[in-house]
N, C-alpha and C positions, 0 to 999 in steps of 0.2 A: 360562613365566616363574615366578620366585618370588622368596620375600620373605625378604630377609638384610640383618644388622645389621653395619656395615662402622664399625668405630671410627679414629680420628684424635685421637691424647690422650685425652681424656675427651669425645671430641667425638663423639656416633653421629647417625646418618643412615639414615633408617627406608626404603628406598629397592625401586625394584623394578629388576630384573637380567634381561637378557638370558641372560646367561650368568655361570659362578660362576667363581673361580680353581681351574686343579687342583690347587693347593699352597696352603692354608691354616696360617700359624705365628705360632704360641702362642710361650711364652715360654723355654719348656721341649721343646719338640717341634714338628714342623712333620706336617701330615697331609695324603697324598695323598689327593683325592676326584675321580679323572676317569673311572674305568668304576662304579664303586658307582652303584646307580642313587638312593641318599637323598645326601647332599653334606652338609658341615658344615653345622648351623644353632642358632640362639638354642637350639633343645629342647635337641639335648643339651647343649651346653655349661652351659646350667642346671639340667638332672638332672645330669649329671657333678662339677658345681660345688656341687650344692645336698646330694645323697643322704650318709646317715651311713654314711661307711667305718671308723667305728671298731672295732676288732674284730674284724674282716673277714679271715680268712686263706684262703678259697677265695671268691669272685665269678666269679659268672657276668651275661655282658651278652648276654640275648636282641636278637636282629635287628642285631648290630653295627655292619653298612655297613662302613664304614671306617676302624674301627674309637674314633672318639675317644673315646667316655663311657669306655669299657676304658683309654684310655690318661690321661684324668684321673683315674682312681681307682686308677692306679697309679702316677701323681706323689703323692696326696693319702695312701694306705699305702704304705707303705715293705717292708710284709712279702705282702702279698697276692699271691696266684696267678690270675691273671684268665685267665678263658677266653670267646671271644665265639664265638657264633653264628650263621649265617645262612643260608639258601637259595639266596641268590645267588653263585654262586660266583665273579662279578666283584667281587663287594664281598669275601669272604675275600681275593682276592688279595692284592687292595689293604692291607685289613685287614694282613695279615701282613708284605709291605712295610712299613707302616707302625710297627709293633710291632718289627721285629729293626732300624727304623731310630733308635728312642728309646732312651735310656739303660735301659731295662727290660727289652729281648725276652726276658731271661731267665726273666718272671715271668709274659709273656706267650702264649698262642697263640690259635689261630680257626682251626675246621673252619665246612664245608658239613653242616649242617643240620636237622632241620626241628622244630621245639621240638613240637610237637602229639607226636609221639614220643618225645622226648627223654629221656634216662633213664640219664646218666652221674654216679651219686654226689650229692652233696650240697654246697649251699650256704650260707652265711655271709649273704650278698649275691646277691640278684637284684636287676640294672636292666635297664630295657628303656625304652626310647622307640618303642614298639609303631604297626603300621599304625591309623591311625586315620580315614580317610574310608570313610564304613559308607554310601555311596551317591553318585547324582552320575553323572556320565561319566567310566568308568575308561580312565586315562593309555594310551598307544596299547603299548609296552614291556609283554611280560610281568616283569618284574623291578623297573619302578614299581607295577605293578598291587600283586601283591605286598609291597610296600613300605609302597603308602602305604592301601593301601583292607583292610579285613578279608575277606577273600576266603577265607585260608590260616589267619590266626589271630583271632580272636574274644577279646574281654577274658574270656568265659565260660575256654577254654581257655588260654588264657595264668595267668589266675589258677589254674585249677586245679592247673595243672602247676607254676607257682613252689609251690605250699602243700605239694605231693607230696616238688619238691625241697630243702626248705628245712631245713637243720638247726635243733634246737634253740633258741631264742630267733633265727631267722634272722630278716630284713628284706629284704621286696620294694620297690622304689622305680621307678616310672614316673611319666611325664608324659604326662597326654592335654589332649584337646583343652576347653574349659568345658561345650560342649555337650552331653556324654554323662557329667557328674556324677551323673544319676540313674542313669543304669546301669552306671555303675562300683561305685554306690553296692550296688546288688540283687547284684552277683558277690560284693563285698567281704563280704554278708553270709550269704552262699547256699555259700561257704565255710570259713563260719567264721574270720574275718581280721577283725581288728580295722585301727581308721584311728588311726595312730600319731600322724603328722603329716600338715599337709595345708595347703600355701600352695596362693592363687589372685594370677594373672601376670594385671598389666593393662600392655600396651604403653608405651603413653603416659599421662601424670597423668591422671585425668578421661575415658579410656576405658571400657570396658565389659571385664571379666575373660575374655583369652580361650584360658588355659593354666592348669593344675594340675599341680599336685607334690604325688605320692602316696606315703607311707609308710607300708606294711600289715605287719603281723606277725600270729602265730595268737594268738587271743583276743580278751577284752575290754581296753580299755584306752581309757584317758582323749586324747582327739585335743586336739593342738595347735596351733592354728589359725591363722593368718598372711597378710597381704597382701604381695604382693612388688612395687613398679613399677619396671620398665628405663630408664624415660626420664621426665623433666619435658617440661612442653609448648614449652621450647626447645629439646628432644631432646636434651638431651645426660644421659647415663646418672643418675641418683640415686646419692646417694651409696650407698646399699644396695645398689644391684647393682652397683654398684663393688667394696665391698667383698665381695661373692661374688665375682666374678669376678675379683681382684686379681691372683690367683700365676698365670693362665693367659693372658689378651688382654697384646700388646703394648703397652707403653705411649707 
């Protein structure tokens, strides 16, 4: 089972799912997610929606899946070169389908793999909506295992390798989970990365915060701090995450 945010107007429904659609469509692009073992969810569409593309003329999107955060921040720049990445080579497939099927493929592509290595040039832009169940009973699929649990990539290595790749005044942007704030916090500083911005996602009004949006860059700099919430306690969206989410969800 999981947990997906299904809109109707301005109307969402916090809902649990047997199973997901394999055609997921945006406003501007529709995304296949039926062999990628991650499927469209709120994470990216809100690091996609949320992270600063301005300036941005190479991006790279660790762990793509299938490909969406790549293909929102090739609606949101106009000039950018996105390349995603992943281990799964059902999810590249996909990914790439997906990508020569949007008005972009031109600006798009997505090889198989494995970021711990990685070491193709420089970026403008790192996002990543990285695995983040660090324990627990791992998913029976080698390719969710991978996905979703740190097994393969570590926030230690993931940050170290965005800081390696990152051009000149470059910008990393992930979302984890709330609970591993303080160790996100020891990597951001254990590299020398400064906390640019930094909203916390509470579901519903009057929840407890259970997502972050992370914008690190090299140095010190002054963070700017933010609360975001998806839904009032009638569930239907805030106007705030409306307004993020406006040029992508159907209306």
């Amino acid at each position: 089972m999981a947990l997906l945010w299904f809109k109707s107007g301005f109307i969402a429904t916090f809902v649990v799912v047997m199973a997901r659609e394999k055609v997921f469509k945006f406003k501007r692009f529709a995304v296949l997610n039926d062999k990628t073992a991650m499927k469209v969810g709120t994470d990216g569409v809100l690091l996609g929606a949320w992270c600063d593309v301005e300036n941005a003329s190479r991006v790279l999107d660790v762990g793509t899946g299938c490909g969406l955060i790549a293909l929102m921040v090739a609606q949101r720049n106009s000039q950018a070169i996105i390349h995603g990445i992943d281990i799964d080579a059902n999810a590249i497939d996909e990914a790439r389908f997906n990508f020569n099927a949007s008005p972009w493929g031109g600006r798009l592509s997505a090889e198989v793999a494995d970021f711990n290595s990685y070491n193709a040039g420089s970026y403008d832009l790192i996002v990543s909506n990285p695995p983040f169940f660090t324990n627990g009973v791992l998913p029976p699929s080698d390719s969710r295992t991978h996905a979703r649990h740190t097994t393969t990539l570590t926030y230690e290595s993931l940050l170290s390798r965005c800081r390696k790749l990152l051009t000149p005044g470059g910008r990393i942007a992930i979302v984890t989970p709330a609970d591993v704030e303080l160790a996100v916090r020891r990597c951001v500083v254990e590299q020398g990365l400064g906390l640019n911005r930094f909203t916390r996602v509470v579901p519903v009004d009057g929840a407890p915060v259970k997502r972050l949006l992370w914008e690190l860059v090299v140095g010190d700099v002054e963070t700017m701090v933010s609360t975001l919430t998806i839904s009032g306690k009638d569930r239907s969206y805030t106007k705030q995450y409306r307004e993020l989410t406006c040029d992508f969800y159907l209306d």
